[in-house]
N, C-alpha and C positions, 0 to 999 in steps of 0.2 A: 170460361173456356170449355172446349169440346175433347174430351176423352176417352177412348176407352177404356174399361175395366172390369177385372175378374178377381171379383170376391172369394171365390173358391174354385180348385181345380177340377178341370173334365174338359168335355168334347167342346168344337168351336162354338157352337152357341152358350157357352157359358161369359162369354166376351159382351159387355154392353154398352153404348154410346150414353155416355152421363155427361151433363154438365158440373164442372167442379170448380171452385173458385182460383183465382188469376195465382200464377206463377211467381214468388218473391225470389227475388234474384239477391245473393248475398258479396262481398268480396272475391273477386276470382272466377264467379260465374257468368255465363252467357245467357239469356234468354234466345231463343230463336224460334221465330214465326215460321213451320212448319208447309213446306210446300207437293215433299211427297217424304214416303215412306217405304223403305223396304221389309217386305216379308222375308222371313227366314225360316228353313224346317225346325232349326234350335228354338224361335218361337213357339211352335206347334208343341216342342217338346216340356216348356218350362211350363205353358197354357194346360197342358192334361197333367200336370203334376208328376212327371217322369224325369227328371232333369237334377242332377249330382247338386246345383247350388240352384234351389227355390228362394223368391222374394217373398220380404214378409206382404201378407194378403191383409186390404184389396191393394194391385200393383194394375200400373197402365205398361202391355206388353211393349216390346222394340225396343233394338238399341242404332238403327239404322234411319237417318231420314238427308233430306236435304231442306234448305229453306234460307231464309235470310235473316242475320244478328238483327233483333228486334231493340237489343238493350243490352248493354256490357255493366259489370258487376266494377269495384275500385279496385287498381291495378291490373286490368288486362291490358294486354298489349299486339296481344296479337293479331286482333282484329278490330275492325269498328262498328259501330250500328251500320246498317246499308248492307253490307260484305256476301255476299253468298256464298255459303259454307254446304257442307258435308257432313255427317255427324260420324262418330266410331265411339258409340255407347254415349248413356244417356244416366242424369242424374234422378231423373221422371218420369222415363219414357217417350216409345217415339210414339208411338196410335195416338196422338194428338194434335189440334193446331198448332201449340206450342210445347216448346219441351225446354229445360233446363240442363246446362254441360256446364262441367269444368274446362276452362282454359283448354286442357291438354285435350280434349276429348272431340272439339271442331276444327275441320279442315279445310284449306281454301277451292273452292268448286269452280275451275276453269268458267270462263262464257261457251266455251264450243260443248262443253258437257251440259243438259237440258237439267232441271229439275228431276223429272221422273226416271232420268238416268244416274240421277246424283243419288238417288234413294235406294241405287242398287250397287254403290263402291263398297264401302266398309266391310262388310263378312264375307260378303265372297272373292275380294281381291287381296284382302290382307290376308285370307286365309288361302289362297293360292299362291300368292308371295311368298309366304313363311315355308309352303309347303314344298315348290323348286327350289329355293335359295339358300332358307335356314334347314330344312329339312335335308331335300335329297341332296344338295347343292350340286343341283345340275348345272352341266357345262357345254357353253358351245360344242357342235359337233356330236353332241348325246341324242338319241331319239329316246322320247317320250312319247306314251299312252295316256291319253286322258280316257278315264273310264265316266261315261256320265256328260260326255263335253258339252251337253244342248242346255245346260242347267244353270244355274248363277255364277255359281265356285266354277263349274267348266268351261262356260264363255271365259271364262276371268283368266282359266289355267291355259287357253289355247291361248291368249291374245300376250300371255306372260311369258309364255315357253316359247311362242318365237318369238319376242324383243330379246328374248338372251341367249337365241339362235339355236336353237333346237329344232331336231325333225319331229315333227308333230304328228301322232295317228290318234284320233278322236272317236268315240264310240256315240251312239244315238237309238234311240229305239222306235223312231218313224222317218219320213221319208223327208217331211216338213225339217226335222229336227235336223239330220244329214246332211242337207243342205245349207242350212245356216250354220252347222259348224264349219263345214267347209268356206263359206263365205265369210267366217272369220279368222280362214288363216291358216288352219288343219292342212297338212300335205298330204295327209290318207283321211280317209274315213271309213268305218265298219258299222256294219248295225247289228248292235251286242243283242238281237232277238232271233237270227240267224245260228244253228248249231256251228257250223263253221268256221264262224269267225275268228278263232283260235289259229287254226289249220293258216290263213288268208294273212293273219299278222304273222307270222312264222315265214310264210313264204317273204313278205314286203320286206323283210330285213332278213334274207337271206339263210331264214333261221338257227338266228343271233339270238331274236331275241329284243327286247325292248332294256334301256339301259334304265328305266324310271316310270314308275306306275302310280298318277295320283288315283285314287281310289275313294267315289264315294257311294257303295253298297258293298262294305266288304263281306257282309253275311253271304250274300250271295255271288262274290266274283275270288274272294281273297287265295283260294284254294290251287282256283285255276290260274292267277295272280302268277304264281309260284311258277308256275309254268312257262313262263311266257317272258319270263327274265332270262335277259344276258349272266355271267359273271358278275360277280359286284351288282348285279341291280339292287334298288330300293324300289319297296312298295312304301308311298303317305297315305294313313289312311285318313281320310277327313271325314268319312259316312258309313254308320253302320246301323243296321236295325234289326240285331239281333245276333246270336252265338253261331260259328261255323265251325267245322272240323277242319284242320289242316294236316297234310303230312310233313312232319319240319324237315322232312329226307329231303324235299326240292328245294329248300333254301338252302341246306345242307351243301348238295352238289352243286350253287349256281355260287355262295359266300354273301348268300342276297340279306337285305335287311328292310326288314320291317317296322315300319317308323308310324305312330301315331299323334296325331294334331288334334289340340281343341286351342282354338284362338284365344278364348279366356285364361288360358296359363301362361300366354307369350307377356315376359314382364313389358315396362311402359319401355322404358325405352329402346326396347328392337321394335315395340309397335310403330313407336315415335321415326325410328329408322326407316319401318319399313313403307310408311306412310309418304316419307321423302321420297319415296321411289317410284311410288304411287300417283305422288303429287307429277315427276317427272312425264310418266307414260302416259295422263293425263294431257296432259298440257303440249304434246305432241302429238296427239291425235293416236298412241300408239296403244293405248289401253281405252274403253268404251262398253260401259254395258250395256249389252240387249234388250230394252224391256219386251217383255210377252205378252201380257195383262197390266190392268191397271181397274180396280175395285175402286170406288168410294168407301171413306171410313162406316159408314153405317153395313159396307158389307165386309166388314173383317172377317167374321165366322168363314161366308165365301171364299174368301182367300185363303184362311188356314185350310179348309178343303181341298182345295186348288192346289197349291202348292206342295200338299204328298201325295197327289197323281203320278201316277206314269206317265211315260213320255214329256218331260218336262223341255218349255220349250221361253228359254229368255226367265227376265228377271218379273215375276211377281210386286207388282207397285199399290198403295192405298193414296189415297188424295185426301188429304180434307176436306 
C-alpha cells in the first residue's frame, strides 16, 4: 500500500510517498480503502515538530479521511464491508490509500455528502460543535462572530450556528472568501483586512456587541476580541500562532469568558455525542463542507503549504 511518511520533523517536504506493506486488521478494527483526505493546520503543526503530543517517528500524518470499510476486524457491529464512512482519527494514519480505526473512530457518510467532502467533517466540525454547544453553549436568538468563517472550522461554524439559530456575522479576508461565506448562511459579513471593521460590527448589533466569538488567530485578533463582546460574551479560542497581550480590564467590564478548545482533550464520549449531531446536520442537508482544493497524495508537502496561506478559502482535500 501507498503512504506517506515523515521520518523526522521539519518543513513539508520532509513528507514522502513510500510504499509500506498491507495493513493487518486485529479484533475491533476497521480497515478502510481511503478515498479522500482532509488536511488540517494541526497536521502542519505535528509534521514540523511543534505540537504538545508527537508520534513516535517514522508516523503516516492525518486523522481525517473518508473512503469505504474495505474489511471489519471480529466483533464490530457497527458497520459492514461496503459502508461509506468518515473517519475522526486514525489508528495509522490518513495520507494513505488505506488507513486502520477503531470501532469508535468511523462514521456513517451520508450518499448526498461526496467523498472529497467527507474528508473535510471530522476536525473542523467536531471542533466547531464543541465550540458553540459545549463551549460557548450558544442559544437561539444569540449573535455570533465567526472570526476566520472562509476556512474549514469556519464553514463548519457558520453552517452550525445557524442550525441552532443564531445571528451570524462572518469575517473573510478576500472578496472570493466573503462571498462564500455569505453563500453558506452568514447574515453579515466583514472583511477582517479592513481597519474598520470593528467600528461596522458595533454598529450591526446596535453596539451591543456580539454575544460569542469563535476565534481562530487569537494572537492577532484576541485583544480586540475583548472588545467587541456583549455582557456575558465568551470568546472559543480554536487558532492560535502565537503570544498576544491582552487587557483583562475589557473582560472585566463586559463578565466576558474566554474559553480554549483543542479537540484532542474532548473525552470519547462527548465526541461520540457530538458526532450524533453531526451525523444529524449531515443527513439533512443542513451541514456540508466546502472543498477548496484537492492535491494528489504525491503532493502533500503542497498542501501542508497551502493550507497556512492567507485567505483561506474551503476545505483542503488529498486523493490517493
Amino acid at each position: 500500500m501507498k503512504s506517506i511518511r515523515v521520518h523526522e520533523p521539519g518543513a513539508p517536504e520532509v513528507m514522502h510517498l513510500e510504499e509500506i506493506p498491507p495493513l493487518t486488521l486485529t479484533s475491533g478494527q476497521i480497515l478502510v480503502r481511503v478515498h479522500a483526505i482532509g488536511v488540517n493546520p494541526v497536521d502542519t503543526y505535528i509534521r514540523a515538530g511543534k505540537y504538545a503530543r508527537m508520534p513516535a517517528m517514522p508516523y503516516t500524518p492525518g486523522t481525517d479521511a473518508s473512503g469505504v470499510v474495505a474489511a471489519i476486524g471480529e466483533g464490530v457491529t457497527r458497520c459492514k464491508v461496503g459502508d461509506r464512512i468518515y473517519t475522526a482519527g486514525t489508528l495509522t494514519g490518513a495520507y494513505a490509500d488505506h488507513t486502520l480505526c477503531n470501532e469508535s473512530q468511523v462514521h456513517p457518510l451520508p450518499d448526498r455528502v461526496t467523498f472529497e467532502e467527507g474528508g473535510g467533517i471530522n476536525i473542523p466540525y467536531a471542533t466547531a460543535c464543541l465550540a458553540l454547544t459545549r463551549k460557548a453553549h450558544a442559544a437561539p436568538g444569540e449573535t455570533a462572530l465567526i472570526h476566520g468563517a472562509s476556512g474549514g472550522v469556519g464553514i463548519a461554524a457558520v453552517q452550525i450556528a445557524r442550525a441552532l439559530g443564531l445571528r451570524v456575522i462572518g469575517t473573510a479576508g478576500s472578496e472570493r472568501g466573503l462571498a462564500m461565506v455569505k453563500s453558506q448562511g452568514a447574515h453579515e459579513v466583514l472583511d477582517h483586512r479592513t481597519s474598520d471593521y470593528p467600528e461596522r460590527l458595533m454598529k450591526l448589533t446596535d453596539g451591543r456587541g456580539v454575544d460569542v466569538i469563535i476565534e481562530m488567530l487569537a494572537n492577532v485578533n484576541l485583544a480586540r476580541d475583548l472588545t467587541l463582546l456583549a455582557k456575558n460574551g465568551r470568546v472559543v479560542i480554536v487558532g492560535s500562532r502565537g503570544p498576544i497581550e491582552i487587557n483583562p480590564r475589557d473582560a472585566m467590564a463586559r463578565d466576558a469568558s474566554i474559553m480554549g478548545l483543542m479537540l484532542f482533550n474532548a473525552p470519547e464520549k462527548e465526541l461520540a455525542s457530538i458526532h450524533e449531531i453531526l451525523a444529524a446536520g449531515l443527513k439533512k442537508g443542513e451541514l456540508r463542507p466546502v472543498v477548496g482544493r484537492t492535491f494528489q497524495l504525491t503532493e502533500a508537502s503542497k498542501a501542508h503549504h497551502a493550507v497556512m496561506e492567507p485567505g483561506a478559502y474551503g476545505k483542503i482535500v488529498l486523493l490517493p
